[in-house]
N, C-alpha and C positions, 0 to 999 in steps of 0.2 A: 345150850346157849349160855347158861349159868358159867359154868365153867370157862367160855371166851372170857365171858364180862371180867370172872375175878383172873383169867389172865391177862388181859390188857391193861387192869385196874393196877393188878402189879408189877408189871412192867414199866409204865406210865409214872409210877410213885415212887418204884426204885431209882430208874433214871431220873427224876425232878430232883432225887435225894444224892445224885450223882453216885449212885453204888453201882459195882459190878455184880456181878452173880456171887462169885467167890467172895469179894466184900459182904455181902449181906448173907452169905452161909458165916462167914466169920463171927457175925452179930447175932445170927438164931440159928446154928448148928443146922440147918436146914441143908443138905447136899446139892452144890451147887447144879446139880444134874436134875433133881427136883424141883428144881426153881425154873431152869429153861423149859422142862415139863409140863409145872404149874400156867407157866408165862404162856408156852402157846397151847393152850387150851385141853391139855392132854392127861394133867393128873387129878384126881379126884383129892379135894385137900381138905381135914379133919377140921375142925370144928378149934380143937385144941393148936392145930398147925396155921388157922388163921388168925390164931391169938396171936402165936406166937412171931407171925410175920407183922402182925400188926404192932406189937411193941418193938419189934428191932429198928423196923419202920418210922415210927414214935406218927402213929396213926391211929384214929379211932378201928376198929375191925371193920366198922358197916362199910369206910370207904373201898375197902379191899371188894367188895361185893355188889355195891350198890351200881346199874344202872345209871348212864349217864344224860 
């Protein structure tokens, strides 16, 4: 269940932020194939790689996580 929430979370935030996939691997080196991964609910993502979405993002981390 974890893992939906921070994929919807960051789906939802990418697109608010209008980035594509490839755009925001542009911004955190993150592989755009990791990202559609993360997004539907299917990669288990580090601790250090939600930092780092979260700065590319210009997000606090918890939003990335947090239950809606």
């Amino acid at each position: 269940e974890l893992l939906k929430i921070f994929g919807r979370n960051l789906r939802r935030i990418r697109m608010e932020k209008g980035l594509s996939q490839r755009a925001l691997y542009a911004l955190c080196g993150i592989d755009n194939g990791t990202i559609c991964r993360m997004e539907n609910g299917e990669g288990n993502a580090t601790l250090k790689t939600i930092a780092t979405l979260a700065e590319a993002l210009d997000v606090p981390y918890w939003t990335l996580i947090k239950s809606e």
